[in-house]
N, C-alpha and C positions, 0 to 999 in steps of 0.2 A: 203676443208673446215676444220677448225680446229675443235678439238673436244672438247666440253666443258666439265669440270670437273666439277660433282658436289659432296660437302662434304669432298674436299681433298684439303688440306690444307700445303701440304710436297715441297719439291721442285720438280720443272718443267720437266716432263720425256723428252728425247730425240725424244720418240717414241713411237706409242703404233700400237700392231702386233694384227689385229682381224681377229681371225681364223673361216673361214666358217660363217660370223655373226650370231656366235655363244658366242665366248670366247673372252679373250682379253688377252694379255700378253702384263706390261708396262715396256719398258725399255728406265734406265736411261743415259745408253752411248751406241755409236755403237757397241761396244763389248758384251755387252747383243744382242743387235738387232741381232748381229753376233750368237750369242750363241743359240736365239730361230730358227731361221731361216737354222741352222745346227741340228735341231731336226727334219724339215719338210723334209729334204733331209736325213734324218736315217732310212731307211725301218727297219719293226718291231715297229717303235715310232707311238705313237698316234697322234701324232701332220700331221707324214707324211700321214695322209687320211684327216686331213682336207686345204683349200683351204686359203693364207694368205694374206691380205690385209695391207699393212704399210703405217701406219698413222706418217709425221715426224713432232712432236710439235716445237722443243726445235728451237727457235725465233717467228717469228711470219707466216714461212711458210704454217704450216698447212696442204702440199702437200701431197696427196697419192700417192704411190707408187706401182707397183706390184713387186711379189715377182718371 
C-alpha cells in the first residue's frame, strides 16, 4: 500500500523506513535508504532496538519491504 502524504508538498521520496511504528525516516535515494538501515545494524545506535519496515514510494509501487 502506498503511503499517502499529507501537507508535503517537495519532491517524491524513494522511500520511507518506519521504525517500530513508531518513527519514520524519509529517504530520497537508495543511498539514504542504505544510510538508515546501516544504523539499525550499528550496536550502541538507537535505531538498532528498534524493528524497520520499508516502504518504496518512488513510482507507483508502494511495496513494503522488510529489512
Amino acid at each position: 500500500m502506498k503511503p499517502t502524504f499529507i501537507g508535503f508538498n517537495g519532491p517524491t521520496p524513494y522511500a520511507v523506513v518506519v521504525w517500530s511504528g513508531k518513527y519514520k525516516t524519509i529517504c530520497y535515494d537508495k543511498q539514504e535508504l542504505e544510510k538508515a538501515l546501516a544504523r539499525h545494524n550499528t550496536p550502541g545506535d538507537y535505531y538498532n532496538t528498534l524493528e524497520p519496515s520499508i516502504y518504496i514510494v518512488e513510482g507507483d509501487e508502494g511495496d513494503k519491504l522488510t529489512a
